[in-house]
N, C-alpha and C positions, 0 to 999 in steps of 0.2 A: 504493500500500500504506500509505504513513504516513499518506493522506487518508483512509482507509476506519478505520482504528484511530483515528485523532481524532474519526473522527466519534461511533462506537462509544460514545467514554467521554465525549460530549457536550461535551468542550471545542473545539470548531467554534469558529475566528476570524470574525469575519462578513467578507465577501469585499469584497476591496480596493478602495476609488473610483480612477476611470480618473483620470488627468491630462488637464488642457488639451490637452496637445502630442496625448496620445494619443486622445482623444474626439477630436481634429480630423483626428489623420490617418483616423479610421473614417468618418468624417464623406464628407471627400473623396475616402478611396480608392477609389471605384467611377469617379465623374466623371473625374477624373485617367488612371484604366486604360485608360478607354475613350477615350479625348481621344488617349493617348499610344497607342494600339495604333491607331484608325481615321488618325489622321495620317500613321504608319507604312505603313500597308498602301494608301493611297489615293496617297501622294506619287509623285511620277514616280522610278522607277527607277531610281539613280544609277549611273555608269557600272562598269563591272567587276563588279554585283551580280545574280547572279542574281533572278529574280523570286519563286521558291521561297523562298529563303536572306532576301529579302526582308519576306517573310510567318511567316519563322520567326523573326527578330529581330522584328515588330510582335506575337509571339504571347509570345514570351517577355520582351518589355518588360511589356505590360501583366498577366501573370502573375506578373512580379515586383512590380510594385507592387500589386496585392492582397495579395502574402504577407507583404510589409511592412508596408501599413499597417492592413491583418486586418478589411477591415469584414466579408468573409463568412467563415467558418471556413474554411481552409487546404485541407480536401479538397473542398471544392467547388470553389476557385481552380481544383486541378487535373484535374478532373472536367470544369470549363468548357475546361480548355488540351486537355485530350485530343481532345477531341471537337470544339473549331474546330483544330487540325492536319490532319488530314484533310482538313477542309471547306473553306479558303482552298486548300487547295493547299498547304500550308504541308511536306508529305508527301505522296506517290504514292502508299504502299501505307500504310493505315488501321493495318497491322499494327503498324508502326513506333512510333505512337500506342499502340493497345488494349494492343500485346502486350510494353508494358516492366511490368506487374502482375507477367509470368513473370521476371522482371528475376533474376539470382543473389542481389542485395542484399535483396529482398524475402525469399527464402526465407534469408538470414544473418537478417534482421529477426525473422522468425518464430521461429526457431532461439535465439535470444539474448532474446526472448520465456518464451520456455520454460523458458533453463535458469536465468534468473532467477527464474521460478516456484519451482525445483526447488529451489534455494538457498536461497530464502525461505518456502517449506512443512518443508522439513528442517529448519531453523534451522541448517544449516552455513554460511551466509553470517551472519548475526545472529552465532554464535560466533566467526567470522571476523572480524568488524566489532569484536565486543566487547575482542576481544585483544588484537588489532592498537590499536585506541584508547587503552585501557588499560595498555598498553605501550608505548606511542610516541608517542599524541596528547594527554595529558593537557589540551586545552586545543581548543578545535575551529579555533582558526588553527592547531597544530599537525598539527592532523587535515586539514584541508589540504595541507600541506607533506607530512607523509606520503605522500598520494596522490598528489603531484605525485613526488614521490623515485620510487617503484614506477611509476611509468608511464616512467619514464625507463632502470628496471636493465630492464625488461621488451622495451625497446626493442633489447635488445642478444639478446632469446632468443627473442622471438618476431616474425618474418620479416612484421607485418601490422597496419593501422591498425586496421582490423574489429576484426581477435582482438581485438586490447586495450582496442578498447572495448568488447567484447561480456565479459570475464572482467572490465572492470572496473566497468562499469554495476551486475551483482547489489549487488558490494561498498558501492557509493556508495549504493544505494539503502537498506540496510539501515544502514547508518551512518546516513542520514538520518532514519529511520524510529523509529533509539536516540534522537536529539535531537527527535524530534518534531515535523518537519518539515514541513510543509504547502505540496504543489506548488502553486506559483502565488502564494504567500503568503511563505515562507520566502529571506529572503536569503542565508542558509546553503544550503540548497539551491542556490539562483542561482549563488552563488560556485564552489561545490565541484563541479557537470556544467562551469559554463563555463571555469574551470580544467580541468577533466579532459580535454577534449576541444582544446585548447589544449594541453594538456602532452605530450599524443598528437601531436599538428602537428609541435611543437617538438621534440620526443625523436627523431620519424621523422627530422628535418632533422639530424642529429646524429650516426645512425648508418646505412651505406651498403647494409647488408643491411636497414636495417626496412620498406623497402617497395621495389617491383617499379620504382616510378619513379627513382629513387634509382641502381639498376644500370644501367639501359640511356641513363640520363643520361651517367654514367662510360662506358657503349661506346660514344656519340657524340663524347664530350670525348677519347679514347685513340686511335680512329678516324679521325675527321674533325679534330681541333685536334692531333694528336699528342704526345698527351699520355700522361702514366705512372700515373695517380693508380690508387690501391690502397686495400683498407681502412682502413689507418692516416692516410694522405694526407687523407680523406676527416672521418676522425674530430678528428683536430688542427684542421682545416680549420675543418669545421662547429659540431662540440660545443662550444666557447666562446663562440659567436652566442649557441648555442640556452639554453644556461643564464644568459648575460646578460638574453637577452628573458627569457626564461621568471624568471627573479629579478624582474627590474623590473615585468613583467607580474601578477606573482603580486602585487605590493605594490598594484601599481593597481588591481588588482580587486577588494581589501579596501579601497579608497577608494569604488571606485564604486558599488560594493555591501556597504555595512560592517553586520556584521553585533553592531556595539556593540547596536541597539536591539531587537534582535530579545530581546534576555537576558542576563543575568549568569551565566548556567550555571551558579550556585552548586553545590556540592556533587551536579554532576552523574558526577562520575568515583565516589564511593561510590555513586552510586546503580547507574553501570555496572558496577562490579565486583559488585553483588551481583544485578545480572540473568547478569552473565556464572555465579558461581555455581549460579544457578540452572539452569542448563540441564544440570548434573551431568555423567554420562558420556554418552560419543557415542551414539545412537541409531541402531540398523540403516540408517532412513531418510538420519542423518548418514553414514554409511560407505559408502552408495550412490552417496548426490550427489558424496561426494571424490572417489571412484574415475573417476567420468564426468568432475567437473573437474580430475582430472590427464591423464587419457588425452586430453582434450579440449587439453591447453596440451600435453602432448607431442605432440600429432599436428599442431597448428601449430609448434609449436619444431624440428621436425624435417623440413617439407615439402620443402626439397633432398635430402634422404636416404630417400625412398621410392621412388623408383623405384630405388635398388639393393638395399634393403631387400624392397619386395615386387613389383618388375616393374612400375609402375604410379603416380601421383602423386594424394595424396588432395587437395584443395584446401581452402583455408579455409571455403568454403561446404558442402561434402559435410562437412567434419569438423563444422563448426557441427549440420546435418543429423542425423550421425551421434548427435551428441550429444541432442539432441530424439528423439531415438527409441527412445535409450536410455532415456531421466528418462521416457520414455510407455509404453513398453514390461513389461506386466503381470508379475509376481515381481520383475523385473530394477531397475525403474524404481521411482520413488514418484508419480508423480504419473497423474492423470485427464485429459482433454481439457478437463472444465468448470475443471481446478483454475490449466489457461495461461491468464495474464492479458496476449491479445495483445489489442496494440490496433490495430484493421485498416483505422479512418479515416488513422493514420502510413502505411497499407500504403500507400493512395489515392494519400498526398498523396508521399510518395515519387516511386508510378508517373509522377503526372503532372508532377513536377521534373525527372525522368529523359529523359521523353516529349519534353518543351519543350528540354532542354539537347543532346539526342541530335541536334533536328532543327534547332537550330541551327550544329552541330560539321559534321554529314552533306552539309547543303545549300552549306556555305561561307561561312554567315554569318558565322562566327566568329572565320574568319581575315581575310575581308573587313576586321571591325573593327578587328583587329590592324594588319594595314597600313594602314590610314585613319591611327590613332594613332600609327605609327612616322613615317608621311610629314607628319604636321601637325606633329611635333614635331622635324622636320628634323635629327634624327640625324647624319646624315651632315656638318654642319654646324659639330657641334660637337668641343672638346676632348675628348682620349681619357679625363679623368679624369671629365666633365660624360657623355659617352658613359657609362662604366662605372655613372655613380649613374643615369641614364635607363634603362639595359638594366635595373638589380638594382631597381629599382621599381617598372616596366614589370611583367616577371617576377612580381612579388609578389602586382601586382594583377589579373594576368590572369586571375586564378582567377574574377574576376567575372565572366568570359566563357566560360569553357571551365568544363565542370563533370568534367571528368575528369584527374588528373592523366598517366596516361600520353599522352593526347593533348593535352599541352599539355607536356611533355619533347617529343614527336617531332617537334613544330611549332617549335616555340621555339628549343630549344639551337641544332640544326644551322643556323638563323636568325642565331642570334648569332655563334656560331663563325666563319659568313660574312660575318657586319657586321665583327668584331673581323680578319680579315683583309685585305677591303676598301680598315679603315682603317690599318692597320698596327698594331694592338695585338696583345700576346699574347691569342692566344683561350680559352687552359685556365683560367687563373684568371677570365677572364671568364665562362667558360660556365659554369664549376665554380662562383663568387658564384650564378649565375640559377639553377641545379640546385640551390641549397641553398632558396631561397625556395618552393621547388613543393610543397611538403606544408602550406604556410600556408594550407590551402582550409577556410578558421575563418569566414569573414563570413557566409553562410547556411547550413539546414541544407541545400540542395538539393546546395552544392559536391563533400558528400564525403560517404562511407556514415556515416566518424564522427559527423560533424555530424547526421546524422537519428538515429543510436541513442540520442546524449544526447539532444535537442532531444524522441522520446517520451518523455520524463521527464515532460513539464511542470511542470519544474520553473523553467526561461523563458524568453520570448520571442522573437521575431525581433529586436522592434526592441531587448534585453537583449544579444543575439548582437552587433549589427551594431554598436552601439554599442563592445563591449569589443575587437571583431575591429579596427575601425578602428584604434585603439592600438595594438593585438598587432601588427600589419602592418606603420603605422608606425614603431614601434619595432625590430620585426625587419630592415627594410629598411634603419635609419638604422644597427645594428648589423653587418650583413655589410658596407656601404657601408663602415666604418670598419676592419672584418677583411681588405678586398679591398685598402686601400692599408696595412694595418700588417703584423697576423702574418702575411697570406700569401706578405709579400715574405718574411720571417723564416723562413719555413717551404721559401722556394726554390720557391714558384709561382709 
C-alpha cells in the first residue's frame, strides 16, 4: 500500500543495489541446494534413520537454502519442495505435500488479508495509526516502542500468536504508509515488522495463557516433574527474560537497522496531526470496520469461554474467517473481492514450508536430529549447571528443526524432565527454563504462522530475519540461562 501511493505521487526511490554478500549468496544458492540435498538423499542411511525421514531432511535442507539465499523467488523454492516430496519418497501419500495449501494458517493468511484491506479502505486503521502516533509516538523510535508496549498488554487478552499479529499487521502497515515507507526500501519498515513479530515471541514467552504451547508445557512440568506452577508462577518466572531480551533487543535492532538515514522527520508530527484532522468525523464505512475489529478481538479474547457461552468453540481461524466475510459481505461489509489485497505467491510459499516441515516432524527426521545432537554433545557427561545452559539453548534452537511449537513442547519437555531426573537435578525449573524459550520461532518465516504474516509485508528479508533472530535467540537464551540460576531460586523453583 505505501509502495503503490509512492509511486502515484512519483516520488519512487530507485531500487536498492544488492551487496556483495548478497549477489553471492544468489549466485551460489542453486549449486549449494542441490550439492547439499543430492549428498543427502544418495548417502548410505545412517543407523536408527528411517529412509523416508531420510529424504525428508535432504528435501528440506536444500529448500532451506534456496529460501535463504533467494536466487529463485521463495514460491517456487516451495513449488519445487512440494512436488519432489512425493516423488523421492520423501511422503506416501502426495496429499501430505499438495494438501497443506488447505493448511488453517492459509485461510488465517487470507482472512488477515482482508481485514487489512478493510482497515485501510475505511481509513479506521490510518485514524488509528494517526492517534495513536500522535499521542504517544511523537518520534518514530517512539513509535516503535509503542508497538512493542501493545503487543505485550495484548499478550495478556488475547489467548494467540496469529491474533496479534493478524490485529497488529493492518496497524503497522498504515503507520508505515503515514511515514512513507517503501517495502523493501524503508529501514523503518524493517525495524518496526521485525520488532513486531519479535515482541509477539517474547510477550507469548511471558504470559502462560498466550498460546496453546505454553499450557500443556505446564501439564507436563505438574504431571511428569511434579511440579505446582500456576499462572502467576509462570509470569514472575518468564516476564523479566522477556522484557530484558525484548529491551536489549529493541536497542539492537535500531543499531542494525538504524533508521538515522532514512530522514530527519522534521516536522513530520504537524504534518500528522493535520492529516489526522483531516479525516473529520467517523464514516459509516469507519463504524463498520470497528465493529468487525472489536467483535473480531473479543471472539479471540474470549475463546475459553465459548463453549459455555454458546455450546461450541469458535477458533482463531473460523473467527479470522468470520471476520472476512463480514468486511465482504454486501450492506454489512465495505469492501469488494477486487478491493483484498491478498497476496497468494505468500499462500505458495507458506504451503510449501509447511509441506517440507510436516514431512520432516511425521517421518522422524526431526527427532532423529535431536538425538544425534543431545548424544554428540554428551549431556549426560556433564555438570548439572553446564547441563541446564545445554538443555535452555538446545531448546531455543530447536525451533530450526521443528517448525511447530506444540510438537516441539510434546517432544522436548517430557525429554528433559527425564534427562533432569536421570541426572539428579530438579526437573521443574529445568523444564519450566526450556518451556519458556519455545515461542522464540523468530529465525525464519517458515517457523511460525507469525513469522509468515509479517515477513508478506515485504517489508524484509530472510536473510534481515535471520540475521536479527540470531541475537534475539542468543540473547534470550543467555537471559533465562541467568533467571534459571538467580530469580528462580528466589522465586522457590
Amino acid at each position: 500500500m505505501a509502495e503503490q501511493n509512492m509511486q502515484k505521487s512519483g516520488d519512487t526511490a530507485p531500487p536498492k543495489k544488492k551487496g556483495r554478500f548478497e549477489a553471492g549468496m544468489k549466485r551460489w544458492g542453486i549449486p549449494l541446494a542441490a550439492i547439499a540435498m543430492l549428498l543427502l538423499l544418495f548417502m548410505p542411511t545412517p543407523e536408527g534413520l528411517d529412509p523416508a525421514a531420510q529424504k525428508a531432511i535432504a528435501i528440506f535442507a536444500g529448500a532451506l537454502i534456496l529460501w535463504v539465499t533467494t536466487p529463485i523467488p521463495i514460491y517456487l523454492t516451495s513449488l519445487i519442495a512440494i512436488l519432489l516430496l512425493p516423488l523421492v519418497g520423501a511422503v506416501e501419500d502426495q496429499e501430505v505435500a499438495f494438501g497443506t495449501l488447505g493448511f488453517d494458517v492459509i485461510w488465517l493468511m487470507v482472512s488477515a488479508f482482508i481485514l487489512t484491506s478493510a482497515m485501510m479502505k475505511s481509513n479506521l486503521g490510518r485514524r488509528f495509526s494517526l492517534w495513536m502516533v500522535t499521542m504517544f509516538g511523537k518520534t518514530p523510535t517512539r513509535t516503535l516502542l509503542v508497538l512493542v508496549i501493545i503487543n505485550f498488554i495484548l499478550a495478556f487478552f488475547v489467548p494467540s500468536t496469529t491474533a496479534r499479529a493478524t490485529l497488529m499487521m493492518p496497524i503497522c502497515l498504515i503507520l508505515l504508509d503515514v511515514y512513507k515507507a517503501i517495502p523493501g526500501q524503508s529501514r523503518l519498515g524493517k525495524v518496526m515488522m521485525l520488532q513486531g513479530l519479535q515482541a509477539d515471541a517474547l510477550a507469548t514467552s511471558g504470559v502462560m495463557t498466550a498460546t496453546a504451547g505454553n499450557i500443556i508445557a505446564v501439564g507436563f512440568i505438574n504431571e511428569q516433574a511434579g511440579g505446582s506452577i500456576g499462572y502467576m508462577d509462570w509470569l514472575f518466572a518468564s516476564m523479566p527474560s522477556a522484557i530484558i531480551t525484548m529491551s536489549l533487543t529493541f536497542l539492537i535492532g535500531l543499531k542494525l537497522f538504524s533508521i538515522k538515514a532514512e530522514g530527519t522527520f522534521v516536522n513530520v508530527m504537524d504534518s500528522l496531526k493535520s492529516e489526522l484532522h483531516k479525516l473529520g468525523a467517523f464514516s459509516v464505512a469507519e463504524k463498520k470496520a470497528m465493529a468487525i475489529f472489536i467483535l473480531t478481538v473479543v471472539l479471540w479474547a474470549t475463546g475459553d469461554y465459548h463453549d459455555a457461552w454458546f455450546g461450541f468453540e469458535i477458533s482463531t481461524e473460523q473467527t479470522a474467517v468470520i471476520a472476512a466475510l463480514l468486511c465482504l459481505l454486501p450492506r454489512v461489509g465495505m469492501l469488494q473481492w477486487k478491493d483484498a489485497n491478498i497476496k497468494w505467491e505468500l499462500m505458495i510459499f507458506a504451503a510449501g514450508a509447511y509441506a517440507a516441515g510436516n514431512a520432516l516432524d511425521k517421518s522422524g527426521g526431526a527427532t532423529w536430529l535431536i538425538s544425534k545432537v543431545v548424544d554428540g554433545l554428551g549431556i549426560d557427561r556433564m555438570s548439572p549447571a553446564m547441563v541446564a545452559i545445554v538443555v535452555i539453548f538446545l531448546s531455543m534452537y530447536s525451533h530450526l528443526i521443528f517448525t511447530s511449537k506444540t510438537v516441539r513442547v510434546t517432544i522436548l519437555i517430557p525429554a528433559f524432565i527425564a534427562l533432569a531426573k536421570t541426572l539428579g537435578m530438579d526437573p521443574v525449573p529445568l523444564a519450566l527454563a526450556a518451556a519458556t524459550t519455545m515461542t522464540f520461532t523468530i529465525t525464519l518465516p517458515p517457523h511460525s504462522k507469525v513469522n509468515t504474516i509479517y515477513f508478506s509485508t515485504d517489508y524484509f528479508t530472510i536473510v534481515d530475519q535471520v540475521k536479527y533472530a540470531i541475537v534475539t535467540c542468543f540473547i534470550g537464551a543467555s537471559v533465562i540461562c541467568i533467571g534459571y540460576f538467580t530469580w528462580y531460586g528466589w522465586l522457590g523453583l
